[in-house]
C-alpha positions as CSV (number, residue, x, y, z in Angstrom):
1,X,68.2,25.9,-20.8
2,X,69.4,28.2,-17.5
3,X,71.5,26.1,-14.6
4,X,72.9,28.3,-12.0
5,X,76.2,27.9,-10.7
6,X,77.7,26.4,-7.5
7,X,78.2,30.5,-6.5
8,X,74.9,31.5,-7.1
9,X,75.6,33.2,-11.1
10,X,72.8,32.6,-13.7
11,X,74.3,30.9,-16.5
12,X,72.5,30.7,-19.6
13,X,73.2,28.7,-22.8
14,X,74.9,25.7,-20.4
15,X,73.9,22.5,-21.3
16,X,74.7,20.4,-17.9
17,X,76.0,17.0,-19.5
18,X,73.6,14.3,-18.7
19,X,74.8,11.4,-16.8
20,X,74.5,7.9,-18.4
21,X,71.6,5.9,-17.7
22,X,72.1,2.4,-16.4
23,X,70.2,-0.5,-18.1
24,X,66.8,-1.0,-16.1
25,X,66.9,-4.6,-14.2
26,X,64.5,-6.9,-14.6
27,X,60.9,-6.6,-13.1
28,X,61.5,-9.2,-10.5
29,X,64.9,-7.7,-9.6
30,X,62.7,-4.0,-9.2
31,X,60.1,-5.2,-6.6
32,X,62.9,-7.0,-4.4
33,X,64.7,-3.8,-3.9
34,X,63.0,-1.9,-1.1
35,X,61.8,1.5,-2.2
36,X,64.0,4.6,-1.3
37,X,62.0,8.3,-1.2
38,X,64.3,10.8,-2.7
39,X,62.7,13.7,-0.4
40,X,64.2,16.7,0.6
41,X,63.4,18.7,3.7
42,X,63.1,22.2,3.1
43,X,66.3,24.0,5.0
44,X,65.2,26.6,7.7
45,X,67.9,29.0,6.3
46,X,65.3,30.0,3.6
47,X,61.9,30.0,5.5
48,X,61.6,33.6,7.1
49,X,61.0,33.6,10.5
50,X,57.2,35.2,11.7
51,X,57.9,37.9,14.3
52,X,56.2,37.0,17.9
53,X,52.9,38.8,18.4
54,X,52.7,41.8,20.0
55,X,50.6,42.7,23.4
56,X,47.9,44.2,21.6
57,X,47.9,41.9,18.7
58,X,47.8,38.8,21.3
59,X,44.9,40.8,23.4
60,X,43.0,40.9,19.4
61,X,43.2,37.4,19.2
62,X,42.0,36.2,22.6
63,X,39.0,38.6,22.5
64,X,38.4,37.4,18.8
65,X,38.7,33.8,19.7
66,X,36.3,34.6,23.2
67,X,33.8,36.1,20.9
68,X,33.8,33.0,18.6
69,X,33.2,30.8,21.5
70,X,30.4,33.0,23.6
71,X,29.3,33.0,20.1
72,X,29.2,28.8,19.8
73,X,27.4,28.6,23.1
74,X,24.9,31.2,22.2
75,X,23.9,29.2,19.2
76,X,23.8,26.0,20.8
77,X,21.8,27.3,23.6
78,X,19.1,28.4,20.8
79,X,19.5,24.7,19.7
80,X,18.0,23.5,23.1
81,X,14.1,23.3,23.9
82,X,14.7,25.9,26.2
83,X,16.3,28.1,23.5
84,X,14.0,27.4,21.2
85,X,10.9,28.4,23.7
86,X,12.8,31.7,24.2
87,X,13.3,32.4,20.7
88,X,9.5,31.3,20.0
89,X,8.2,33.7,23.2
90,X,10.0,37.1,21.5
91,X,8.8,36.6,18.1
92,X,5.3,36.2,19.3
93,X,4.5,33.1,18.2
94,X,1.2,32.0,20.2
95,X,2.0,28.4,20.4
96,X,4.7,25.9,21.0
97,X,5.0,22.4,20.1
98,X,7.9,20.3,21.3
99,X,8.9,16.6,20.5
100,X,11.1,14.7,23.7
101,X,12.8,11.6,22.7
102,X,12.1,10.2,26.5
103,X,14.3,7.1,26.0
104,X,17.1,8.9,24.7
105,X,17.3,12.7,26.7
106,X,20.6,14.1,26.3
107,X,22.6,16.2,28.4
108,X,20.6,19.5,28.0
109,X,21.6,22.9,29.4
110,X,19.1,24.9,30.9
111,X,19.2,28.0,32.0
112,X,19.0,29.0,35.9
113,X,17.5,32.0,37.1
114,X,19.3,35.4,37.0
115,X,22.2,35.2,39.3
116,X,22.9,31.3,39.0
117,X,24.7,29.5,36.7
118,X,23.4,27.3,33.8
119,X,23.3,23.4,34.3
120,X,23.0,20.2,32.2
121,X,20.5,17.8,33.2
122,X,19.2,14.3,31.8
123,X,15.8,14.4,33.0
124,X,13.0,15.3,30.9
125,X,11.2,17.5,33.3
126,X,13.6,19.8,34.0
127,X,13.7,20.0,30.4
128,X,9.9,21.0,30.1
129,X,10.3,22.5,33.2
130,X,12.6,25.0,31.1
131,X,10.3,25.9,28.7
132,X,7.3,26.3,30.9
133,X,9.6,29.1,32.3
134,X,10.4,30.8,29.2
135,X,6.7,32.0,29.4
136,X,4.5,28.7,28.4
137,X,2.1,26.9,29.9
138,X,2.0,23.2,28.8
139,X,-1.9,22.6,27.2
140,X,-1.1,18.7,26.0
141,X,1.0,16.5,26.2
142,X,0.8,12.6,24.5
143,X,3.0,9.9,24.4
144,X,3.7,7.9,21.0
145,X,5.9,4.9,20.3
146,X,8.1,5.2,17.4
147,X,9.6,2.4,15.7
148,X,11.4,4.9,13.2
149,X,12.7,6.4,15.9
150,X,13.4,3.3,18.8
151,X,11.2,4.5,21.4
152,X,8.8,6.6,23.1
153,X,8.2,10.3,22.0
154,X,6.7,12.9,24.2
155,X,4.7,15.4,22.0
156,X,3.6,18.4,24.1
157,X,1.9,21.9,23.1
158,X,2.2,24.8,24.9
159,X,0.4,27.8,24.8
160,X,2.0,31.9,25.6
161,X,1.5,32.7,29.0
162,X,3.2,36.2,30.2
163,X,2.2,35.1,33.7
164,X,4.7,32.4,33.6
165,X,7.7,33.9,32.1
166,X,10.5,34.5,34.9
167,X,13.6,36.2,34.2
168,X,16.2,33.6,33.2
169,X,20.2,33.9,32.7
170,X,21.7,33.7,29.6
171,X,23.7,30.3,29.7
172,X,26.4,31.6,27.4
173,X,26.9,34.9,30.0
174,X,26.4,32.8,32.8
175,X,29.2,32.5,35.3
176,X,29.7,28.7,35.1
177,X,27.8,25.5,34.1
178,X,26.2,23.0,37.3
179,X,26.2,19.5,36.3
């Protein structure tokens, strides 16, 4: 067994003598002590201290963290029935069927046109409105009540129409949000 001394010198061989062991107390006499933790902070003298950030390596991380969050709002935009009309218009699909939870619409962003900002609405025709402008024209559109899901559903199918499509803002570019 290895101890090192109080200076800091390995010494090997050196049996520290073990100190005596007092008789355990009785159960009872345990459990009416109150419990002591036997923790030890670690002491700052050992930890080595992280050098600040430079310029450049601070400018890295804002523009990584900006990134990350244009990227967030980007995906949640694609997320929306907007978003998901857009994404449906430029892979060609030639129809689009939405479900609207009427009883329970969400705040929703919508994008504004180019050279206004986003905003979040409640109301469920803005919402379609949104999509209509992505390039669809609504064909149908039927109201079911759903037990399963507590209320009244708004199916609607849209169909492609280029005639439509205006030229909308990406919300996660746009300058700021209108509530």
């Amino acid at each position: 067994m290895a101890t090192v001394s109080d200076q800091g010198q390995l010494l090997v061989g050196f049996k520290a003598s073990q100190p005596a062991r007092p008789e355990q107390p009785a159960a009872d006499a345990v459990d009416a002590q109150p419990k002591r933790w036997n923790l030890r902070l670690p002491s700052l003298r050992h930890t080595a201290l992280v050098p600040p950030l430079g310029k450049a390596a601070r400018e890295e991380r804002e523009r990584q963290r900006q990134q990350t969050t244009v990227e967030d709002a980007k995906q949640a935009f694609y997320e929306t029935p907007a978003g998901r009309a857009r994404l449906a218009y430029k892979r060609g699909h030639r129809l689009f069927q939405y479900e609207l939870e009427i009883s329970a619409v969400g705040p929703t962003l919508i994008p504004g046109p180019i050279g206004s900002p986003a905003r979040e609405t409640t109301d469920p025709v803005d919402v379609l409105n949104s999509v209509t402008v992505e390039g669809w024209k609504l064909v149908t559109g039927k109201f079911v009540h759903s037990e399963l899901r507590n209320g009244v559903i708004g199916c609607y199918l849209f169909k492609r129409s280029q005639k439509r499509r205006l030229a909308m803002n990406d919300p996660w570019k746009a300058p700021g949000l209108v509530r």
